[in-house]
C-alpha atoms as one frame of an Amber mdcrd trajectory, in Angstrom:
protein
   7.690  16.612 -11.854  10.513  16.790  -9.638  11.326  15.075  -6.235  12.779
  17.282  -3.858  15.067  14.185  -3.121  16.084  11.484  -5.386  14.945   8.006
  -5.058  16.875   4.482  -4.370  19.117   3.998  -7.095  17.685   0.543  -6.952
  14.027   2.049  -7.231  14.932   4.430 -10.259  16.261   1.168 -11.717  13.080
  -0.667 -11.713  11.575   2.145 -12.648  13.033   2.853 -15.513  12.679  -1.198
 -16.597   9.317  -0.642 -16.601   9.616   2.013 -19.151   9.279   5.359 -16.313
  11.818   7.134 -16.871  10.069  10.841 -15.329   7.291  11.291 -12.959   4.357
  13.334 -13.350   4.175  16.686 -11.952   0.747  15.418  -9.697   3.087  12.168
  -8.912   5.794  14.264  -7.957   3.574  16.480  -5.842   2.238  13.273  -3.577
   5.095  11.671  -3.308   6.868  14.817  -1.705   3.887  14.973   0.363   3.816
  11.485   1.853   7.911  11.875   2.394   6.838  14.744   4.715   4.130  12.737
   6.707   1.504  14.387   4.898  -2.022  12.816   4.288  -2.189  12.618   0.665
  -5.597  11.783  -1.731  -4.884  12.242  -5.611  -7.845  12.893  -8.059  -6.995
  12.362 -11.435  -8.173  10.023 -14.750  -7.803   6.861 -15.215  -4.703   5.287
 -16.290  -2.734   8.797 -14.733  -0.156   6.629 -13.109  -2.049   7.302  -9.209
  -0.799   3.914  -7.906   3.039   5.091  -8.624   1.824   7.891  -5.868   1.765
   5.144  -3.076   3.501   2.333  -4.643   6.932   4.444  -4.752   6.842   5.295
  -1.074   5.719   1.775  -0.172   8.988   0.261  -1.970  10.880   3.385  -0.306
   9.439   2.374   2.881  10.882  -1.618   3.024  14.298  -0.320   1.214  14.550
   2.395   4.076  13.175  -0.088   6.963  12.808  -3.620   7.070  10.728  -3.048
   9.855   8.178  -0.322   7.710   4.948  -1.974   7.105   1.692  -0.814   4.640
  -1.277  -1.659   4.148  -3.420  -1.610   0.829  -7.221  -1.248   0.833  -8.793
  -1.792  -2.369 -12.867  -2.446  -2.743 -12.081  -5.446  -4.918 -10.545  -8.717
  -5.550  -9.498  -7.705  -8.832  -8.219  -4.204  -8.209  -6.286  -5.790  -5.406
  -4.851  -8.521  -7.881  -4.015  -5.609 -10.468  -2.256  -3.830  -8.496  -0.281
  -6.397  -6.895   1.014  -7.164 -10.443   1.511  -3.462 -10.978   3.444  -3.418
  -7.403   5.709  -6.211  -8.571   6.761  -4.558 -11.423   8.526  -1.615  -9.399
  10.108  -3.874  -6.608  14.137  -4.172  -7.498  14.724  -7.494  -8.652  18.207
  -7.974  -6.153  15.685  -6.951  -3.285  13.305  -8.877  -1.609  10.825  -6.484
  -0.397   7.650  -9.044   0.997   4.228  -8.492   0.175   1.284 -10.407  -0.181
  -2.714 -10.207  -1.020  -4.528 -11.080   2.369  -8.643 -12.112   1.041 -10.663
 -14.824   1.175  -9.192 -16.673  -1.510  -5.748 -16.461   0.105  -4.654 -20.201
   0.808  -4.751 -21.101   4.618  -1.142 -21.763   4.135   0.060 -18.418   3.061
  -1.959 -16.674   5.590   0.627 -16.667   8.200   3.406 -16.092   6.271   1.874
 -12.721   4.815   0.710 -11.846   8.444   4.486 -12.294   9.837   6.352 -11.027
   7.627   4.855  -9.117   4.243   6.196  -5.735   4.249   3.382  -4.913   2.016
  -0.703  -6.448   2.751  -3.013  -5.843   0.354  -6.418  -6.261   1.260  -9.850
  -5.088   1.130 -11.948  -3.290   3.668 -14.297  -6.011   4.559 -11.173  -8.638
   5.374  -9.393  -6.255   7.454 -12.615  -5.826   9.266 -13.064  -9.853   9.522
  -9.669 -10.957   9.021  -7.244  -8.809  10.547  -8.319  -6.366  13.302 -10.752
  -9.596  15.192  -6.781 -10.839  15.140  -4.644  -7.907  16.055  -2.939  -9.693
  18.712  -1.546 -12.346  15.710  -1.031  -8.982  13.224   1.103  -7.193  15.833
   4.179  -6.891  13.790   2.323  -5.256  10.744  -0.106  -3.243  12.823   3.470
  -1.463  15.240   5.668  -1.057  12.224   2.323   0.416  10.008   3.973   3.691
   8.471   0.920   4.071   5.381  -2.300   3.212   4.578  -3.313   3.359   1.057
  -7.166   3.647   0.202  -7.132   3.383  -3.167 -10.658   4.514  -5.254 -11.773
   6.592  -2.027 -14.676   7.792  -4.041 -16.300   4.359  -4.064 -16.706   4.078
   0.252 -19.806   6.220   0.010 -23.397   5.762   1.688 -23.852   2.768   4.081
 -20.539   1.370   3.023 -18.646   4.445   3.567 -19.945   4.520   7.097 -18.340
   0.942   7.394 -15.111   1.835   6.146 -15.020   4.692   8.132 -15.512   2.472
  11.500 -12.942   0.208  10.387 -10.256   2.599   9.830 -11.269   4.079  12.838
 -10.284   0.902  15.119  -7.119   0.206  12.717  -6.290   3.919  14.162  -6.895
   2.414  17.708  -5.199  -0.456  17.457  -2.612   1.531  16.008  -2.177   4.018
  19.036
């Protein structure tokens, strides 16, 4: 697929390092998508290359604007510790571009530190329920600069737990406003 711009130079670098050297037609297609402020979901296999859809623009985001703050929702501790790896990998090595895993195994001590200043939280519905919107005073630089939300495995917030989720993105929208 094509972008109908081209990325950071220092983004296509990493990139490529990690052995991407072309996206996708259906990465190509989101990424476009979230560029124009569009609400994006992406249904497609496993192993498709779905978190380059909202990893790319999160990079883009911090490279663009230091002040550009997302937020990752994953339903697990392990997704959330895969794809932080998987995040890593894209970030430009001569960059710093912040970002941190905010759960309840997070040491007290990095708690602040990921809360003033990763450019990048990844977290799971249930702590930004308990953890982060109880707190949005504490959160306000990550909550005014918030320019995406990722849900990633959407199909999993079904039932009783979908409800939940639903709530809680519902006051992150509040807060937001």
């Amino acid at each position: 697929g094509d972008l109908d711009r081209p990325l950071d130079p220092r983004l296509e670098r990493a990139l490529e390092a990690a052995g991407i050297s072309r996206l996708y037609s259906h990465q190509a297609q989101a990424i476009n998508a979230v560029r124009r402020g569009e609400n994006v979901i992406v249904a497609t296999p496993s192993a498709s290359g779905k978190s380059l859809c909202y990893n790319i623009p999160a990079v883009e985001a911090a490279l663009e604007d230091r002040t550009s703050r997302v937020l990752c929702l994953f339903p697990t501790k392990a997704l959330t510790q895969d794809q932080a790896k998987g995040f890593e990998a894209l970030v430009p090595s001569n960059v710093k571009v912040r970002h941190g895993m905010f759960d309840g195994d997070t040491p007290v001590e990095e708690r602040g530190g990921i809360r003033r200043s990763a450019h990048v939280v990844m977290t799971n519905p249930d702590m930004l329920h308990r953890g982060i919107l109880p707190n949005h005073r504490s959160w306000y630089s990550m909550l005014r600069g918030l320019k995406y939300v990722v849900i990633d495995e959407a199909h999993v917030y079904r039932g009783v737990f979908g409800s939940q989720v639903a709530n809680v993105l519902r006051r992150l929208r509040r807060l937001c406003r």
